[in-house]
N, C-alpha and C positions, 0 to 999 in steps of 0.2 A: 480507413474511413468507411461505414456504415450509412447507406441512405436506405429509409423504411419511410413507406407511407400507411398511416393511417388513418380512414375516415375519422371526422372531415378533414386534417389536416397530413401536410408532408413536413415528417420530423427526419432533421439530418442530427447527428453525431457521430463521435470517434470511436472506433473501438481498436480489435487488435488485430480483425481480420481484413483483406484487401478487395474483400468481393462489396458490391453496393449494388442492394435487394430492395423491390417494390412487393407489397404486400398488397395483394389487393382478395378482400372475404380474409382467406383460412390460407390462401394459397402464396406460394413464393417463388419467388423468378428473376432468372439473373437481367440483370441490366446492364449492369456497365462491369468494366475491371479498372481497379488503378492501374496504369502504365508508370510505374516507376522513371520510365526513360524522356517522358510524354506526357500527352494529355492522357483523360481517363477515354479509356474505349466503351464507343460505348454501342448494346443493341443495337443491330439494324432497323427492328422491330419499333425499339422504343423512338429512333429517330423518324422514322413515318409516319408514326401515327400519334406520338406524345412530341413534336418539337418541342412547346414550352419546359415542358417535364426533363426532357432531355437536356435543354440549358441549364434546369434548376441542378442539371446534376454534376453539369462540369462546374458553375459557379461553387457549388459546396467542395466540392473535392479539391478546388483549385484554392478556397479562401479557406479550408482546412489545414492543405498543408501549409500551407503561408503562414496559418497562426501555431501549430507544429512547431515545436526546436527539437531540433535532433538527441539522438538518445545523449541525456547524461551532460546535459546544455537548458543554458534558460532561456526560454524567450522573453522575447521585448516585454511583454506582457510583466511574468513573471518579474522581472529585473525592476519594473514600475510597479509593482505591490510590494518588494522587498523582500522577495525571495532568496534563498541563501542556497547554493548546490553546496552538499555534503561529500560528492564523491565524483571526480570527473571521471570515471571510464577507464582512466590510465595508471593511473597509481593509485595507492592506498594512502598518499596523504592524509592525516587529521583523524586515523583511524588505526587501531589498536585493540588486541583483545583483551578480554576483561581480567585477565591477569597484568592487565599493562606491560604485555611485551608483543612486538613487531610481531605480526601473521605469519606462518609456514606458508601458509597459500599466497600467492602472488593474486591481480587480476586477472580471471577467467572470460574472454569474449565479454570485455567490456562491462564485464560484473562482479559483484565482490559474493563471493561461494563461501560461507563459512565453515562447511565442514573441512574438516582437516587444518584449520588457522591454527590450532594448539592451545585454544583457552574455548571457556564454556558458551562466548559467544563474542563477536566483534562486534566492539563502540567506538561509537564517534569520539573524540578523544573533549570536547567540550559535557558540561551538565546544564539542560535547558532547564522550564518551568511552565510556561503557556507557550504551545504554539500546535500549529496543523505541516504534520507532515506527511510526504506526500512522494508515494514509489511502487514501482513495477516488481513482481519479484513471480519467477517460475518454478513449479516444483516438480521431481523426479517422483517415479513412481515408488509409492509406499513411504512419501519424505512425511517426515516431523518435524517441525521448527517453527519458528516464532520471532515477532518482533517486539523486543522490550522497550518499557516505555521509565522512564521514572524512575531508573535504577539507581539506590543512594542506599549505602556505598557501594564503594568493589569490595569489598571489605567483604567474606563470607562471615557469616554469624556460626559461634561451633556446630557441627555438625550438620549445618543445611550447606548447600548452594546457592551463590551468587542471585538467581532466581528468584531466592526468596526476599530478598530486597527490591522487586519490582513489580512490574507489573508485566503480564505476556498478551500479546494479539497473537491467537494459536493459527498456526499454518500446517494444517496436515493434509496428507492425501486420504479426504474423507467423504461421505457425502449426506451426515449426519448433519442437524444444525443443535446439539448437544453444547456442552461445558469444554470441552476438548477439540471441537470443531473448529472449520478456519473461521475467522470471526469473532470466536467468542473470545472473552479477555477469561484467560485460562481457571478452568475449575472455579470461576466465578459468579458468570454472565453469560448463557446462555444468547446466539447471536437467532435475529428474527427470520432466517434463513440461509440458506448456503450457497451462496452465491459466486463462488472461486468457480473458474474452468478449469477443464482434466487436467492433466498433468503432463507436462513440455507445452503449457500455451500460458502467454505471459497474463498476468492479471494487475491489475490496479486500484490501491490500498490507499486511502486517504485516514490519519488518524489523528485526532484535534483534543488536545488536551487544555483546558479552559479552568483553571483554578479545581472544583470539586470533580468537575463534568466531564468525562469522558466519552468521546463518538468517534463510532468506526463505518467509514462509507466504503466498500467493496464492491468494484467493478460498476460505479454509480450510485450505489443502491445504501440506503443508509439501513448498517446490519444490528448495531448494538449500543448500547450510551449505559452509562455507569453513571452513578452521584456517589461520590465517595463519601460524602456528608449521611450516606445510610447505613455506612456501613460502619458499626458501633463497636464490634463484638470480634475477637479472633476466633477464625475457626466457623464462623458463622456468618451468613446473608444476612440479607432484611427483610426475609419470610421466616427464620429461623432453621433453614437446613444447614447441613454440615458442608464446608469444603475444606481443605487442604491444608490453609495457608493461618500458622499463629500470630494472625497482622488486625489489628482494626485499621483499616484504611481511611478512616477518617485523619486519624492521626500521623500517615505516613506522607511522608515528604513531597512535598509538591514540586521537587525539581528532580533532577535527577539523567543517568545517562540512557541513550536510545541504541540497542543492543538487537544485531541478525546472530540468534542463536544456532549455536552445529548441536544439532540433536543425532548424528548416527547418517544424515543423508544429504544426498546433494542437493541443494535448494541458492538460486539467482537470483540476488538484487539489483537494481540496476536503477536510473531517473530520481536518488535520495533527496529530495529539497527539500528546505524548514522555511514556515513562514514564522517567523516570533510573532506573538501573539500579545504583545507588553507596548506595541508600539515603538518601542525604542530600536529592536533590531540588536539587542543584547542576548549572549545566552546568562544561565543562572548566575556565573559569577562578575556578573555587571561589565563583561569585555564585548 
């Protein structure tokens, strides 16, 4: 939990670190610590001279983690929008790599690491169509990976990879906001900045797939949107430059499977939830 104040107002949010900081000008300064065991600790400083402030600050951290579920769990919340958890922490239920056989790698500290599972990426073993999903995922230094979205089929095409049937939200250890960058939807899309933290601190990826329209909100911040309805041409954007992929995306499949690819590195998943987006709470094949 993160408290930051800014003239004129005091904004609270979550993040991933445990320290809660007053901003006051340019300058920044501790205040309180969460106490995991406890209440939040807080400044002596700020209890003297800000009391108000200082209640506004155990209120937030106390009605933070209240609305909080623990890693790889739903909250109330969630459960009442029709949230779906994809991975509980413990097993690899409901998940399988893209060659459709059981993982090499077992759960790792509550997360699912796809390098080393023995296929080119682990999926969900369902194929969605619309929805906003929504996960934590840390990366090792120098990792490369990605989370596929719309993969249809497993089915490799002759002499491509699995890949090329989908679509990638690239995750690398980079600090470019490029084609290849974390963010961008791979050698496509270009993301509006780079916004992932270093590497071993967890980040947070929301990605919402909406019939044409594709959007990627990283660590709050909305980085990237696709209209696949622009994209006419294999081989080619909708300014006319070249990328990679012999796909007009207008025409490619609007459902499909959601894939943490092993690209050569170690890279953590972990908090996978799907909202369907169809209303129904169906994935693609209408179960």
């Amino acid at each position: 939990m993160l408290i930051t104040a800014e003239p004129p107002a005091l904004r609270c949010h979550s993040g991933a670190r445990d320290i809660l900081l007053l901003r006051r000008c340019d300058r920044l300064s501790f205040i309180a610590r969460i106490n995991p065991k406890g209440p939040p600790v807080i400044h002596p400083r700020l209890l003297n001279r800000f009391p108000a402030l200082a209640s506004f600050v155990v209120g937030c951290a106390v009605f933070g983690a209240a609305a909080r579920a623990a890693d790889n769990q739903l909250s109330d919340r969630e459960k009442q929008e029709g949230w779906i958890l994809l991975f509980d922490g413990k097993s690899l239920d409901g998940w399988m790599t893209s060659s459709q056989k059981p993982s090499r790698k077992p759960v790792e500290d509550g997360s699912i690491n796809p390098h080393g599972s023995g296929g080119y990426m682990m999926i969900n073993e369902k194929p969605w169509d619309d929805f906003k999903l929504s996960l934590d995922f840390k990366i090792s230094k120098g990792c490369n990976s990605g989370i596929f979205i719309r993969t249809w089929p497993l089915t490799p095409r002759p002499g491509k990879d699995v890949g090329f049937n989908g679509l990638e939200v690239a995750i690398d250890d980079t600090k470019g906001a490029e084609f290849h960058d974390t963010g961008a939807i791979y050698d496509l899309v270009k993301p509006s900045k780079n916004a992932m933290r270093p590497a071993g601190e967890w980040n947070h990826i929301v990605v919402t797939c909406r019939n044409n329209l594709i959007e990627i909100e990283l660590n709050g911040e909305k980085v990237t949107r696709m209209d696949l309805d622009q994209w006419t041409e294999p081989n080619k954007r909708p300014d006319g430059s070249a990328h990679k992929f012999d796909v007009a995306y207008k025409d490619h499949p609007r459902k499909g499977y959601i894939g943490l690819q092993d690209h050569g590195n170690d890279c953590w998943y972990k908090n996978i939830k799907l909202l369907p987006l169809d209303g129904a709470g169906k994935d693609a094949s209408g179960k």
